[in-house]
N, C-alpha and C positions, 0 to 999 in steps of 0.2 A: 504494500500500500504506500502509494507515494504521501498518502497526507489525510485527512478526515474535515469535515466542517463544516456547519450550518451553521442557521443564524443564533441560535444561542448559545454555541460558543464565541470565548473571546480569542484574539489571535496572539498569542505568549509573545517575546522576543527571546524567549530562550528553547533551544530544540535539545530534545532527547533522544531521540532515536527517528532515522531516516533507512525506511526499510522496501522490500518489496514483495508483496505477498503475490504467488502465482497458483491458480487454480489450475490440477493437470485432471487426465481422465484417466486417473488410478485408486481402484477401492482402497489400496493396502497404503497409498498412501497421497490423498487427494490436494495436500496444497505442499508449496516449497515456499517457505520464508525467507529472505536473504536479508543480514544487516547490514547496510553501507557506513552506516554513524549510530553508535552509540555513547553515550557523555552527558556534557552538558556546556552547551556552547552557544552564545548571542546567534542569532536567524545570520547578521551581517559579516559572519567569520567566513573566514576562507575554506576552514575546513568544512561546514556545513554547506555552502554554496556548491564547492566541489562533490561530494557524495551528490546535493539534489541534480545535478549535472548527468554525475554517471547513470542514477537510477532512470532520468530523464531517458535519458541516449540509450539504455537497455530496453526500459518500457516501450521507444519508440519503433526500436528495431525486433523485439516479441510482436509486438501489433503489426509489422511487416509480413516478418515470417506465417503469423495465423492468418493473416490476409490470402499471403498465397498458398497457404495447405487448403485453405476453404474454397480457393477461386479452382481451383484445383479438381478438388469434391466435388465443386457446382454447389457449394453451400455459400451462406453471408456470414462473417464476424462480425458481430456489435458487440464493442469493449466499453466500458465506462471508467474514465481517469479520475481521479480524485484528488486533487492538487489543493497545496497550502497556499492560496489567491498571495501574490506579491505584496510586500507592503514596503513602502515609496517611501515611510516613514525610517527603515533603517538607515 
């Protein structure tokens, strides 16, 4: 999961954990978690920007790849991203 968020959440300046959660189609073992950042570090540190970076660049390139297994199959992928909205204020 790249990030969680509605409106009644607030938006922290401090990040914990920047992760990516993937749903596979296996009973034995159905999602893969991966952690890029764990800590405790301000949203405007280098090292948090970077992680949201790579998990970015992997999400984008998984959503490629399931594209073309589906177009493939003659199926459609509809993925929903879930992103921490930018804030201007860091």
């Amino acid at each position: 999961m790249v990030g969680g968020l509605n409106r009644k959440h607030r938006v922290d300046n401090i990040i914990k954990r920047i992760s990516l959660h993937i749903v596979v189609n296996d009973t034995d073992q159905p999602s893969i978690t991966t952690d890029f950042f764990k800590g405790y570090q301000k949203r405007s540190s280098g090292t948090v920007k970077d992680a949201y970076t790579e998990v970015e660049r992997l999400y984008d390139l998984l959503t490629v790849l399931m594209r073309q297994v589906d177009y493939r199959a003659g199926e459609e992928t509809i993925l929903v991203k879930e992103t921490i909205p930018n804030d201007s204020n860091d």
